[in-house]
Backbone as XML, in Angstrom:
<?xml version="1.0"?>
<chain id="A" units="angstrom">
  <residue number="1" name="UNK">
    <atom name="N" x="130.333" y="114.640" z="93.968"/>
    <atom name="CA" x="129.495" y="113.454" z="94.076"/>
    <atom name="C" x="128.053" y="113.891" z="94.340"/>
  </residue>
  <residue number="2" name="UNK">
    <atom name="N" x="127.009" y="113.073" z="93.791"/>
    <atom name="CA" x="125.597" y="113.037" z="93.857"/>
    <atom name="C" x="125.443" y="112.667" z="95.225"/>
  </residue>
  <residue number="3" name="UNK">
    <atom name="N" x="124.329" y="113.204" z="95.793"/>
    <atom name="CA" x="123.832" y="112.324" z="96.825"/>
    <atom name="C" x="123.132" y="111.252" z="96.855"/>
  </residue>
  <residue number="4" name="UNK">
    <atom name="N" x="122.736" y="111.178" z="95.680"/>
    <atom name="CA" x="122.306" y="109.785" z="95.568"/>
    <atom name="C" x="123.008" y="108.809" z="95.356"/>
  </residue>
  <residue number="5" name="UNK">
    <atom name="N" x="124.251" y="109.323" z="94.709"/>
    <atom name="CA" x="125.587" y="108.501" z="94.730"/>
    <atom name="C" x="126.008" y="107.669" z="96.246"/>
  </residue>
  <residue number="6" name="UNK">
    <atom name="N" x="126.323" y="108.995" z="96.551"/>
    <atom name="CA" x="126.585" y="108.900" z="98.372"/>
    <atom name="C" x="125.815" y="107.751" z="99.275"/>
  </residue>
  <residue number="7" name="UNK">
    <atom name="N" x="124.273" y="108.131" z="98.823"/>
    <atom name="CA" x="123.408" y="107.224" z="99.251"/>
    <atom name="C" x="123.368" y="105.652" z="99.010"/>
  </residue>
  <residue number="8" name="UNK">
    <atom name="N" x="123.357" y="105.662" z="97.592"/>
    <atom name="CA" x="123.682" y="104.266" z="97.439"/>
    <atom name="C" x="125.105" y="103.323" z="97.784"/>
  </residue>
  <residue number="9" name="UNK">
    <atom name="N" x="126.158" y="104.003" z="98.105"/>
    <atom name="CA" x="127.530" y="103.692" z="98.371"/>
    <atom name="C" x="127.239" y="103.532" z="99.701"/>
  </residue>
  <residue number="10" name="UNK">
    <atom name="N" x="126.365" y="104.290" z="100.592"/>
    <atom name="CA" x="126.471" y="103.844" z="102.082"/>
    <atom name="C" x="127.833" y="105.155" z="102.516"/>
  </residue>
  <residue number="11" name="UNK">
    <atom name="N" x="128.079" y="105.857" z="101.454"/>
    <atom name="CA" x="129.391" y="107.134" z="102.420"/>
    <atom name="C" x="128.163" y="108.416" z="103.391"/>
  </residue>
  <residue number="12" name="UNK">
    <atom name="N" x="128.645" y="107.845" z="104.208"/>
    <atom name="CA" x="127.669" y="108.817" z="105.556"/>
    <atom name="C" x="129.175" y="109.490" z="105.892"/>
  </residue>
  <residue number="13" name="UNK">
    <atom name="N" x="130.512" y="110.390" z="105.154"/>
    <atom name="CA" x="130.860" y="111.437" z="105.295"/>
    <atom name="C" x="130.524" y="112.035" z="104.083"/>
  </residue>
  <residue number="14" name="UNK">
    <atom name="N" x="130.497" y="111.407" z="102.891"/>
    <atom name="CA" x="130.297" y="112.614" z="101.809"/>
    <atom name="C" x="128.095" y="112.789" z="102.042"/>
  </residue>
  <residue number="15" name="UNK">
    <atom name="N" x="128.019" y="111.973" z="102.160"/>
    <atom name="CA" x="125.933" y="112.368" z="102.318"/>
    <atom name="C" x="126.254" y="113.718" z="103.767"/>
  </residue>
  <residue number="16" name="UNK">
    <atom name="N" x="127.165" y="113.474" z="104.670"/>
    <atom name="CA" x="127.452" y="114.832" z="105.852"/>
    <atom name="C" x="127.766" y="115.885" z="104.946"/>
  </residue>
  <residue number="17" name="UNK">
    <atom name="N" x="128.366" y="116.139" z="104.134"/>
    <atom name="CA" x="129.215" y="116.876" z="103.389"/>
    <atom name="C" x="128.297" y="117.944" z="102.403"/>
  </residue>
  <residue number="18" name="UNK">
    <atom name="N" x="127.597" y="117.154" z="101.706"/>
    <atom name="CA" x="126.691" y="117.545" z="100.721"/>
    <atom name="C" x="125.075" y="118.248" z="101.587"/>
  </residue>
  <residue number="19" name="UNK">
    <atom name="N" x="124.927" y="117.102" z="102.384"/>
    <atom name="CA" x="123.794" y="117.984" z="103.259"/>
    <atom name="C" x="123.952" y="119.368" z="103.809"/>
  </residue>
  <residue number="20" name="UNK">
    <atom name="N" x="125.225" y="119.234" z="104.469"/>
    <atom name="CA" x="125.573" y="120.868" z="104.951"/>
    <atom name="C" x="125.827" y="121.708" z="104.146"/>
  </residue>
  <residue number="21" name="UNK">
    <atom name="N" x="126.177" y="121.537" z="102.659"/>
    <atom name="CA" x="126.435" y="122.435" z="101.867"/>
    <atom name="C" x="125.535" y="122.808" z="100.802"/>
  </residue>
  <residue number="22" name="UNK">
    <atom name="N" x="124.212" y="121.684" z="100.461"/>
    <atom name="CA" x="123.339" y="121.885" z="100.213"/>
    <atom name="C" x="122.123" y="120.813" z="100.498"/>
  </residue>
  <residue number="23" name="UNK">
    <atom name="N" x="121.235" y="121.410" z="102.001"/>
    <atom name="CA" x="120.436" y="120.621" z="102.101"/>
    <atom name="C" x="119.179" y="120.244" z="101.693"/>
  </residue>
  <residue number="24" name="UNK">
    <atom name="N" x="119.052" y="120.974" z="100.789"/>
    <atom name="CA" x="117.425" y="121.173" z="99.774"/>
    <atom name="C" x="117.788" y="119.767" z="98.798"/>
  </residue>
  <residue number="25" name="UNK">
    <atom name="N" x="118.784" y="119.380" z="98.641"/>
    <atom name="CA" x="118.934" y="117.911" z="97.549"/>
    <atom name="C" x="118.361" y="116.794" z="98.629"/>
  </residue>
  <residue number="26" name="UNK">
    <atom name="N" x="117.745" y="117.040" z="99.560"/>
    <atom name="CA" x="116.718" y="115.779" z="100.605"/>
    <atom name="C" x="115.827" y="115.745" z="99.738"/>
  </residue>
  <residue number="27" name="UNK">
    <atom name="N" x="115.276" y="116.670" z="99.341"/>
    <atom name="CA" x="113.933" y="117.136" z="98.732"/>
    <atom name="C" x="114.215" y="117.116" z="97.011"/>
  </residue>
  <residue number="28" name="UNK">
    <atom name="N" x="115.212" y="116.907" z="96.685"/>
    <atom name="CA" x="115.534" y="116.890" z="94.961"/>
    <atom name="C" x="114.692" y="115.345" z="94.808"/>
  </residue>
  <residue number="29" name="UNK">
    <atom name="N" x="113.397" y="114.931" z="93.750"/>
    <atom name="CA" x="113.786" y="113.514" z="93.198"/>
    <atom name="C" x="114.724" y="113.512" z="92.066"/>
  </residue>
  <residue number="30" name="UNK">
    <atom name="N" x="114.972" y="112.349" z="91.916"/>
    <atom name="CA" x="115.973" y="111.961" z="90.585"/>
    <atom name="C" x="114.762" y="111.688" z="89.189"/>
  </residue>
  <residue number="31" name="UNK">
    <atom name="N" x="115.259" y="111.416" z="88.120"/>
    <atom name="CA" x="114.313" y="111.518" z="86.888"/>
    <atom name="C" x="112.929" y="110.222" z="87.211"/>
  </residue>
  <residue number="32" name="UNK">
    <atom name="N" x="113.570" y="109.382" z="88.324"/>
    <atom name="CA" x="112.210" y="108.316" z="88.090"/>
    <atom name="C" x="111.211" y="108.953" z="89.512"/>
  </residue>
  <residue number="33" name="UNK">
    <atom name="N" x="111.824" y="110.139" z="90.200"/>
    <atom name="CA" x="110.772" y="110.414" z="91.462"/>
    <atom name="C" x="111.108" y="109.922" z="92.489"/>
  </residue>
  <residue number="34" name="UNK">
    <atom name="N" x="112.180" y="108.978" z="92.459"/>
    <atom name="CA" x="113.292" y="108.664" z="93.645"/>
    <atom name="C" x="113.960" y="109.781" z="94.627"/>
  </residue>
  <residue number="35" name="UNK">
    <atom name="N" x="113.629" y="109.634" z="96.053"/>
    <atom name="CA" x="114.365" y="111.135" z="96.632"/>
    <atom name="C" x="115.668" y="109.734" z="96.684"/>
  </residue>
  <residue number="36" name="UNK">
    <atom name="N" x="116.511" y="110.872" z="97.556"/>
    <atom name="CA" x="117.477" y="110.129" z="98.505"/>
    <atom name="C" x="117.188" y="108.946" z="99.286"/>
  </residue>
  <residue number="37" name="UNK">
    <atom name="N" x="116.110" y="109.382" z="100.442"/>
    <atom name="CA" x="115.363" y="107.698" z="101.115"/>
    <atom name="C" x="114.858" y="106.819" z="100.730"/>
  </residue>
  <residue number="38" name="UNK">
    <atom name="N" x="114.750" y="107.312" z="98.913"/>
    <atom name="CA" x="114.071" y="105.698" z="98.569"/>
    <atom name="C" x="115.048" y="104.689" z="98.441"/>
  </residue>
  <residue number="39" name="UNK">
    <atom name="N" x="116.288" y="105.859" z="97.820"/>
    <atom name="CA" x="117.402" y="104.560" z="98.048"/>
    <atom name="C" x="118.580" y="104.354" z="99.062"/>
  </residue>
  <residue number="40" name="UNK">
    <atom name="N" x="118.152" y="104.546" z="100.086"/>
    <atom name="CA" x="118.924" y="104.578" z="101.578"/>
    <atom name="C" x="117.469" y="103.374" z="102.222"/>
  </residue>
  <residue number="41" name="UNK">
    <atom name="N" x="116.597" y="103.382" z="101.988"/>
    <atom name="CA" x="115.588" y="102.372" z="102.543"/>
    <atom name="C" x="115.689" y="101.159" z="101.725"/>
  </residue>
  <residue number="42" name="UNK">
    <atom name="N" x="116.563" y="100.715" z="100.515"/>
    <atom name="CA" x="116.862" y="99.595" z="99.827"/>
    <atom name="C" x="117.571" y="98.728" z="101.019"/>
  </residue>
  <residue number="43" name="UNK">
    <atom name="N" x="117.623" y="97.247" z="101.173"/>
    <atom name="CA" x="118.679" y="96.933" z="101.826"/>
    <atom name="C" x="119.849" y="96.721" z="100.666"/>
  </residue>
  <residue number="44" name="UNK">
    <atom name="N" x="120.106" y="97.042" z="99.832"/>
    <atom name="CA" x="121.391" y="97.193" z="99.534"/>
    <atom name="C" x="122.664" y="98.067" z="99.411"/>
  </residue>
  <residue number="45" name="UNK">
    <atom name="N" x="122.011" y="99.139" z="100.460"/>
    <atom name="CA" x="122.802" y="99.875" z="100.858"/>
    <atom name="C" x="123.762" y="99.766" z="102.080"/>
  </residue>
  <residue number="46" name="UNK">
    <atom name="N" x="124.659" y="99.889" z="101.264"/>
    <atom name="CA" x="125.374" y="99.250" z="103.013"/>
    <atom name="C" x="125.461" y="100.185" z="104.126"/>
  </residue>
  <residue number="47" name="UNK">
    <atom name="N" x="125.074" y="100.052" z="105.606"/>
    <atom name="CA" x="125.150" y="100.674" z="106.369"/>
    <atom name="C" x="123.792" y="101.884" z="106.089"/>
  </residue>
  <residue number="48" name="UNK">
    <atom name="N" x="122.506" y="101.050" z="105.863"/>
    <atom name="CA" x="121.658" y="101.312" z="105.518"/>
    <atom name="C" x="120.410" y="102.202" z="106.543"/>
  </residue>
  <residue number="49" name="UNK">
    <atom name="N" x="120.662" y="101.541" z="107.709"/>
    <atom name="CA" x="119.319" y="101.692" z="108.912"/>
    <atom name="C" x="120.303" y="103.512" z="108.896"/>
  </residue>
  <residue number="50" name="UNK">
    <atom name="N" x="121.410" y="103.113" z="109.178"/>
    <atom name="CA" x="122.175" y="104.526" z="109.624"/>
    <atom name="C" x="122.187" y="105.431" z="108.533"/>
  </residue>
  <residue number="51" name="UNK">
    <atom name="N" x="122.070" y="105.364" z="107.241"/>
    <atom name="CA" x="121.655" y="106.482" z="106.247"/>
    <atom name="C" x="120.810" y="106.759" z="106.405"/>
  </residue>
  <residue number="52" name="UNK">
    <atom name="N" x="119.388" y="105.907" z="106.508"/>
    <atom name="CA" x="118.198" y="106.388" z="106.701"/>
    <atom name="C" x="118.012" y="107.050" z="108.079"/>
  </residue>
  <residue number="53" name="UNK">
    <atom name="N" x="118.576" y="106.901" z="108.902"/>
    <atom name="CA" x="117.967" y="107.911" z="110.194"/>
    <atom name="C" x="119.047" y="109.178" z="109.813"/>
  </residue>
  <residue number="54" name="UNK">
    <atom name="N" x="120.084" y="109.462" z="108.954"/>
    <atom name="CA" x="120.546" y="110.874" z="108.915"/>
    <atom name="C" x="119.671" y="111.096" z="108.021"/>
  </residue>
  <residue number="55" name="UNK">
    <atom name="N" x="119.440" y="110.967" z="107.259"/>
    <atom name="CA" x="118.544" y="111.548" z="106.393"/>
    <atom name="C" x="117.480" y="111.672" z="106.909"/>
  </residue>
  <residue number="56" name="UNK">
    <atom name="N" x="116.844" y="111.547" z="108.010"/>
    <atom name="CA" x="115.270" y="111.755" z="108.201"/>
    <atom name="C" x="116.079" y="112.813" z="109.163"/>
  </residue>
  <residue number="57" name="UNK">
    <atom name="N" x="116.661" y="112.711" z="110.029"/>
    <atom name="CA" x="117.354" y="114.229" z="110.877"/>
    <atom name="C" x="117.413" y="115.108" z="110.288"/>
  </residue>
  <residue number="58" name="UNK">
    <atom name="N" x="118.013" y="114.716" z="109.105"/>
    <atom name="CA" x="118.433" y="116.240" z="107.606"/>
    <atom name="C" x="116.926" y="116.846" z="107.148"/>
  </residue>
  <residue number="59" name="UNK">
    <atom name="N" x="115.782" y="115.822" z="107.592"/>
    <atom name="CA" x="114.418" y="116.362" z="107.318"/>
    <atom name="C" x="114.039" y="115.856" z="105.505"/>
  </residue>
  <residue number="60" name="UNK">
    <atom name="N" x="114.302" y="114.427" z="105.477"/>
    <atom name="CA" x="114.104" y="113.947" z="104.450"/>
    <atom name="C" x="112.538" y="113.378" z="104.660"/>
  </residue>
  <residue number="61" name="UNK">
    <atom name="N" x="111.547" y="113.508" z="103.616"/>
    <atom name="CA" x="110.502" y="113.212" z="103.275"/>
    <atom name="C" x="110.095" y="111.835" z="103.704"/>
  </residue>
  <residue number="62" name="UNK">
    <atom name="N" x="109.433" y="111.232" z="104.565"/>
    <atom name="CA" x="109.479" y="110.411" z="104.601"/>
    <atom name="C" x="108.080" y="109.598" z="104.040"/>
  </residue>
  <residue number="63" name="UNK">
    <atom name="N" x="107.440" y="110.135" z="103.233"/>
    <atom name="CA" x="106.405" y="109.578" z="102.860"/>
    <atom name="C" x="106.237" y="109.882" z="101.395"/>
  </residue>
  <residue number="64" name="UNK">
    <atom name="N" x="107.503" y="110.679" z="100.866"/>
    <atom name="CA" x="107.444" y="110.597" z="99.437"/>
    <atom name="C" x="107.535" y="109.683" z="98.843"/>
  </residue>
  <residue number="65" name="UNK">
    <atom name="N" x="106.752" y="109.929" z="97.587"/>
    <atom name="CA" x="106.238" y="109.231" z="96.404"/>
    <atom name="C" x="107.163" y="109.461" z="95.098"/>
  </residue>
  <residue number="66" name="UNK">
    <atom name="N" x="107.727" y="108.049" z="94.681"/>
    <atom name="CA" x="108.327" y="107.973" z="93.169"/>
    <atom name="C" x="107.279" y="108.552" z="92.257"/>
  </residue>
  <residue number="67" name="UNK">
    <atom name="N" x="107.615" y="108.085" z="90.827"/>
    <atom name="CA" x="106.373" y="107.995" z="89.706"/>
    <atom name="C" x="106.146" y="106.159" z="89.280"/>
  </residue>
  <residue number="68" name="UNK">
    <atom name="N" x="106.756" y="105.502" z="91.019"/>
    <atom name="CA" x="105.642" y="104.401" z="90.544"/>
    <atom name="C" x="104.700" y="104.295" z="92.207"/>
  </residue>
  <residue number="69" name="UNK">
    <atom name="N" x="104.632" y="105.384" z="92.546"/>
    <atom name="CA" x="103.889" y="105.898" z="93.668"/>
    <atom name="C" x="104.535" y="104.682" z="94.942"/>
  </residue>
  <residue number="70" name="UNK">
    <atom name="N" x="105.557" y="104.675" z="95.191"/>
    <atom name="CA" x="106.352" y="103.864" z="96.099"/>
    <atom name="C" x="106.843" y="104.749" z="97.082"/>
  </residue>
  <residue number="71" name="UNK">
    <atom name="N" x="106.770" y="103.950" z="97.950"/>
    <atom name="CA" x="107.133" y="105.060" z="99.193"/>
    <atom name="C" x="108.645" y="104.361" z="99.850"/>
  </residue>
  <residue number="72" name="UNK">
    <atom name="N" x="109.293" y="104.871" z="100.475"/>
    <atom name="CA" x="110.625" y="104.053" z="101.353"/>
    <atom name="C" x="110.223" y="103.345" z="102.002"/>
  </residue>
  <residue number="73" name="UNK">
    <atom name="N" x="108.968" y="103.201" z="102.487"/>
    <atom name="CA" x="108.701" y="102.293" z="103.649"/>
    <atom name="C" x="108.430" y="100.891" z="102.561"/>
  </residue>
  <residue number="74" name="UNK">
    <atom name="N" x="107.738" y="101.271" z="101.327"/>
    <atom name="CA" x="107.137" y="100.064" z="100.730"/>
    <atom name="C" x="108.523" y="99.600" z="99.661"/>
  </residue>
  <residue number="75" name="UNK">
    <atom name="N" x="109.159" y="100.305" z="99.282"/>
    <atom name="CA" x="110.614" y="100.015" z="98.758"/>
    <atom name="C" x="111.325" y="99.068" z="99.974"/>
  </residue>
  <residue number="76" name="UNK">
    <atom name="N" x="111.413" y="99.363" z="100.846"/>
    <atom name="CA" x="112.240" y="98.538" z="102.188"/>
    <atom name="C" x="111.782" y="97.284" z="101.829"/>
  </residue>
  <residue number="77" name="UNK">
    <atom name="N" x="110.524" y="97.159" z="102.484"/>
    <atom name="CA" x="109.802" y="95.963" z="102.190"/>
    <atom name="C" x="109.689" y="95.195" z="100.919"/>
  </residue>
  <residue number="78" name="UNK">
    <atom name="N" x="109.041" y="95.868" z="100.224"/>
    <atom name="CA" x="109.199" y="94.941" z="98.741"/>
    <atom name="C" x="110.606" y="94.334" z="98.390"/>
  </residue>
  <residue number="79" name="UNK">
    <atom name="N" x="111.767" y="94.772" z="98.468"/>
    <atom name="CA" x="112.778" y="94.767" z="98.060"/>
    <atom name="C" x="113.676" y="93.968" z="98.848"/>
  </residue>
  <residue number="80" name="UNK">
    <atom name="N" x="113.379" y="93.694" z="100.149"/>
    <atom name="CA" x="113.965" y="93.094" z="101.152"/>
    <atom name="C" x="113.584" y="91.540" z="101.405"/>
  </residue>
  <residue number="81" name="UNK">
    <atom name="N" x="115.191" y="90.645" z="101.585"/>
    <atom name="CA" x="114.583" y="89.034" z="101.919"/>
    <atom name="C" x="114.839" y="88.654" z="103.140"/>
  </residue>
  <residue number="82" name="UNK">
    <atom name="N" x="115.354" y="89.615" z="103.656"/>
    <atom name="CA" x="115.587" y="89.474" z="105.379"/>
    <atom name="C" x="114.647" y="89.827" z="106.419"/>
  </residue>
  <residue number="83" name="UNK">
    <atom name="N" x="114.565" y="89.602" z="107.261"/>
    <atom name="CA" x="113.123" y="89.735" z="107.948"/>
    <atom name="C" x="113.707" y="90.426" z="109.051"/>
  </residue>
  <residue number="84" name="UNK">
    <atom name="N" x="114.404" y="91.443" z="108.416"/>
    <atom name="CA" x="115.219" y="92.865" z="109.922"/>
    <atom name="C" x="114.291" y="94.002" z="109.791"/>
  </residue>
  <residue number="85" name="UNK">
    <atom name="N" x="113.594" y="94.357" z="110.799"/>
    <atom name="CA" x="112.509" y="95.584" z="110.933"/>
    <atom name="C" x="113.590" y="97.008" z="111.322"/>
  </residue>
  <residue number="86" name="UNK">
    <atom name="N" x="114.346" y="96.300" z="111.214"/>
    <atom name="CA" x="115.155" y="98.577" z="111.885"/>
    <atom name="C" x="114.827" y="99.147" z="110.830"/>
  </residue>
  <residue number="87" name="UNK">
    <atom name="N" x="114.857" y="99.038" z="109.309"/>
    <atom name="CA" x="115.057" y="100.217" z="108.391"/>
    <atom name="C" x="113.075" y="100.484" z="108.403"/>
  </residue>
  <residue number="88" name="UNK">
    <atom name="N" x="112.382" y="99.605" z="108.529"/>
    <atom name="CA" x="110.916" y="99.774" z="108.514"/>
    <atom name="C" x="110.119" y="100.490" z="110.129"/>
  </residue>
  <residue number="89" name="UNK">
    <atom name="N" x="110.981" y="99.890" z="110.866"/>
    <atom name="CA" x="110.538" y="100.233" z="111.675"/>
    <atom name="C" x="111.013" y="101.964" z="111.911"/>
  </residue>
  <residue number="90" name="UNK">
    <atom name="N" x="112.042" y="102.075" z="111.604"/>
    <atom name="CA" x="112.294" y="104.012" z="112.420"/>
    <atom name="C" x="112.079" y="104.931" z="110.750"/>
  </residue>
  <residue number="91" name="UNK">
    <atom name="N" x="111.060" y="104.042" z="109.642"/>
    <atom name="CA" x="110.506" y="104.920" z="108.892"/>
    <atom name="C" x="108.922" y="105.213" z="109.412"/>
  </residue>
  <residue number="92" name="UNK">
    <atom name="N" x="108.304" y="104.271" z="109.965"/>
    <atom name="CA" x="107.397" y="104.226" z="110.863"/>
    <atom name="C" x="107.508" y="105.061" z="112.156"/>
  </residue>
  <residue number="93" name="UNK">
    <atom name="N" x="108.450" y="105.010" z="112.821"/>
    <atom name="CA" x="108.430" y="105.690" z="113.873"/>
    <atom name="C" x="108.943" y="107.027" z="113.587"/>
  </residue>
  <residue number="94" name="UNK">
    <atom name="N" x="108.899" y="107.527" z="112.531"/>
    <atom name="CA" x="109.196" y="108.864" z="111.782"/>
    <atom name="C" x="108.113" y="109.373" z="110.771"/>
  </residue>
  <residue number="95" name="UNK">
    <atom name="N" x="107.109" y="108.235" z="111.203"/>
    <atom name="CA" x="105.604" y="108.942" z="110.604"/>
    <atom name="C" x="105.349" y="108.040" z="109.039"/>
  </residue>
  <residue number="96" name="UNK">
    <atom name="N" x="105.943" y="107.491" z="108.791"/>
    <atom name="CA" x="105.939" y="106.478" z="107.875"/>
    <atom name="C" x="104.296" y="105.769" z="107.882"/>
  </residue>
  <residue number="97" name="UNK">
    <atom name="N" x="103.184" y="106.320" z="106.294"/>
    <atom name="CA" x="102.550" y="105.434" z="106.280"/>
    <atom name="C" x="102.493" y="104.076" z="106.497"/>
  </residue>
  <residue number="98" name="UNK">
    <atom name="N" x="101.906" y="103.239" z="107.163"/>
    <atom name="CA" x="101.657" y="101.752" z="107.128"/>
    <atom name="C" x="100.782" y="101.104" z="106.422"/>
  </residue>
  <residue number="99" name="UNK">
    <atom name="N" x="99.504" y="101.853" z="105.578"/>
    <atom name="CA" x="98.415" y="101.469" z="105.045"/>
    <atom name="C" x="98.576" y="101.818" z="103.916"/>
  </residue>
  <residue number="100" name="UNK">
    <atom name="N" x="99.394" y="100.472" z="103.339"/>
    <atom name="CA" x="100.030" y="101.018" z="101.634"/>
    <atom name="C" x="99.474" y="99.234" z="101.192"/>
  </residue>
  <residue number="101" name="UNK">
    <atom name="N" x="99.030" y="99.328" z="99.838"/>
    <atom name="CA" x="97.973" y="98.561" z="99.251"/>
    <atom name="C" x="99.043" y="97.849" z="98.163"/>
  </residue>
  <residue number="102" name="UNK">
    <atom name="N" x="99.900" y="96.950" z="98.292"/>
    <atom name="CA" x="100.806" y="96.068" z="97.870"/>
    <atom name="C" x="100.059" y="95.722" z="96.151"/>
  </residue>
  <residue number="103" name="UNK">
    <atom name="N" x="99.182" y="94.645" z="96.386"/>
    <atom name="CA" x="98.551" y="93.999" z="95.373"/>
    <atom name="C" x="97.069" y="94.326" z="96.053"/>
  </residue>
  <residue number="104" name="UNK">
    <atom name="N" x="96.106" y="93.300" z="94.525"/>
    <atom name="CA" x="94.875" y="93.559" z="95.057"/>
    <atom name="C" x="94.375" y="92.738" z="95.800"/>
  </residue>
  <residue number="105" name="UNK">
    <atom name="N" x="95.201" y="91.595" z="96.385"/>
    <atom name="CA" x="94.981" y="91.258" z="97.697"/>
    <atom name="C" x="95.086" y="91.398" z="99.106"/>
  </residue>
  <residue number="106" name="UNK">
    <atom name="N" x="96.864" y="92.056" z="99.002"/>
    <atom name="CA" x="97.275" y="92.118" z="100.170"/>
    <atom name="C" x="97.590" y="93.639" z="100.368"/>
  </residue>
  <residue number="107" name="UNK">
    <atom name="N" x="97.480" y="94.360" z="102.007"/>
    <atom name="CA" x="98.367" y="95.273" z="102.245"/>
    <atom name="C" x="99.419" y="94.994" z="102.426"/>
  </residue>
  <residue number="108" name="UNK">
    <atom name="N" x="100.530" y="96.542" z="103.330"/>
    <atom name="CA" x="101.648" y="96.086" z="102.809"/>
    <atom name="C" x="101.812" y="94.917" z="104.264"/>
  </residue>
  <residue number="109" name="UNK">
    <atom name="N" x="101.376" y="95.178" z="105.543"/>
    <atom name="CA" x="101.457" y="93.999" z="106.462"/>
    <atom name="C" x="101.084" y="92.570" z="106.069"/>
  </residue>
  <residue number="110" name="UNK">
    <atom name="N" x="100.118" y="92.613" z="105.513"/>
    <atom name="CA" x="99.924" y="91.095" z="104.916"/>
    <atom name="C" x="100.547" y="90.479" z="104.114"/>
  </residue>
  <residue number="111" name="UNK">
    <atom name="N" x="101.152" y="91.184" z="103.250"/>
    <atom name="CA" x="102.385" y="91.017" z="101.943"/>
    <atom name="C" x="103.221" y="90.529" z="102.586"/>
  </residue>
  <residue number="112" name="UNK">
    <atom name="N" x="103.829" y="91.523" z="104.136"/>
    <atom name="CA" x="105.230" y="90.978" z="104.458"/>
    <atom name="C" x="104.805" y="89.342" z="104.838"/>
  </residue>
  <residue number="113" name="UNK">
    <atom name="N" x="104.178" y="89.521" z="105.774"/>
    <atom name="CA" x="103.667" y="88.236" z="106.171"/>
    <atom name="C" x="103.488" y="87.020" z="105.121"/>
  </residue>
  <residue number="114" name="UNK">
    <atom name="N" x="103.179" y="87.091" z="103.845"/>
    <atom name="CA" x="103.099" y="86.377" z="103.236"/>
    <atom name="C" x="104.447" y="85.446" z="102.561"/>
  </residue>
  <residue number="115" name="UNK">
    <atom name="N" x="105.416" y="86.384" z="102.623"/>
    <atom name="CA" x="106.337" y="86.132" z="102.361"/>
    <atom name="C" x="107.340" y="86.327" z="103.546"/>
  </residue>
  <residue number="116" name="UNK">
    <atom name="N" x="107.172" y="85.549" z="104.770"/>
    <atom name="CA" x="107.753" y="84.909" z="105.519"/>
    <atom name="C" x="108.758" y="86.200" z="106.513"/>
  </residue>
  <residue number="117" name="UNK">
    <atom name="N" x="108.356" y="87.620" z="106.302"/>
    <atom name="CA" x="108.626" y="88.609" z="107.073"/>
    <atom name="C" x="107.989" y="89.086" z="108.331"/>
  </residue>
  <residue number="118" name="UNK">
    <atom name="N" x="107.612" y="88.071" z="109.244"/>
    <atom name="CA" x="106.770" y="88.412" z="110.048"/>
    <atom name="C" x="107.437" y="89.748" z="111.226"/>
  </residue>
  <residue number="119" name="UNK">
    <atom name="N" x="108.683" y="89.571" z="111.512"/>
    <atom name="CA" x="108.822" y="90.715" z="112.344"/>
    <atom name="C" x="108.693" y="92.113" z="111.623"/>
  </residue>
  <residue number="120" name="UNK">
    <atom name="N" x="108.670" y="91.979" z="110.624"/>
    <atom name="CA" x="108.644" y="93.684" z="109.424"/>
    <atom name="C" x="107.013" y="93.815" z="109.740"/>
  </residue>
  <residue number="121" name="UNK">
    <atom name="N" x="106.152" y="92.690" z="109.590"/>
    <atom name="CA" x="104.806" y="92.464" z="109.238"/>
    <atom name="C" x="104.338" y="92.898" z="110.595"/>
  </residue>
  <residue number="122" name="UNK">
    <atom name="N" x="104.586" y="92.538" z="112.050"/>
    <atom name="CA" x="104.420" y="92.932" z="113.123"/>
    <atom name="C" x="104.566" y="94.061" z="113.263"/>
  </residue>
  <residue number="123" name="UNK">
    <atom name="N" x="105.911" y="94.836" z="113.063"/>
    <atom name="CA" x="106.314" y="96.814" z="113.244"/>
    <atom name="C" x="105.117" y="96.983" z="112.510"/>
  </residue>
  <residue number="124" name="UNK">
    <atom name="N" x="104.992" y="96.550" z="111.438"/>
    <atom name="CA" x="103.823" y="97.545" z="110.263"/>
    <atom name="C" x="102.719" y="97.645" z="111.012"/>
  </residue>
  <residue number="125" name="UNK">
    <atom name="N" x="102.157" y="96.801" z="111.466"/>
    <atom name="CA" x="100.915" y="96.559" z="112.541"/>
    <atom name="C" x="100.664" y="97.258" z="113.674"/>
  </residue>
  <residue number="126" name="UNK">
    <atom name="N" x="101.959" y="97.326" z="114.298"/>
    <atom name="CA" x="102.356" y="98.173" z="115.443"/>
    <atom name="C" x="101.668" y="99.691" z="115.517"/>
  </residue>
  <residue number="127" name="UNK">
    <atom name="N" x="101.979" y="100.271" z="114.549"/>
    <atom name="CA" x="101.622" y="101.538" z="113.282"/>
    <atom name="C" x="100.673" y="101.561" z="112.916"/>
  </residue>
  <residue number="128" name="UNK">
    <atom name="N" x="100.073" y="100.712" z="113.035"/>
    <atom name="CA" x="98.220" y="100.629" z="111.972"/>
    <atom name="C" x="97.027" y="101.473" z="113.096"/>
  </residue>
</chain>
């Protein structure tokens, strides 16, 4: 199994498995520039907040960039309709830019805010 497989399934024994046996795939992207945390910071990963903090232990990137220059913190957010700050918040508290430029109006705090995420929009702030 891929770890990105792993990742997106939410299996935190095979993502244990694969890390210990090869932990340089933190640092592999996939063909679009996706590491592992971009898609462990989706909420559609199940058992999501808890992939993303092994993977930042395993020493996963936390401020890498796809090739649509997206970061996990701004994947969380964009992608998310729930207004739960754990997966934003302990990418932040793991050094996670906060001053990411959404549209050409909003950052990414004002974005959340705009769309009715105010506790995500608050952590981001927290960080600024």
């Amino acid at each position: 199994m891929r770890l990105e497989s792993a990742v997106r399934k939410g299996d935190k024994h095979a993502i244990k498995e694969l890390l210990e046996i090869a932990p340089e795939l933190l640092l592999k992207p996939d063909n679009r520039g996706n590491h592992p945390l971009h898609y462990a910071a989706s909420p559609n990963v199940p058992g999501g907040f808890t992939i993303v903090y092994m993977l930042l232990k395993a020493g996963a990137s936390v401020n890498a960039i796809n090739d649509r220059h997206q970061t996990p913190l701004l994947i969380s957010v964009i992608s998310t309709e729930d207004d739960d700050d754990r997966v934003p918040r302990i990418l932040l508290f793991h050094d996670a830019k906060p001053m990411i430029k959404v549209t050409e109006e909003f950052m990414l705090a004002q974005y959340s805010s705009s769309r009715g995420l105010h506790k995500i929009a608050a952590a981001i702030r927290e960080y600024m």
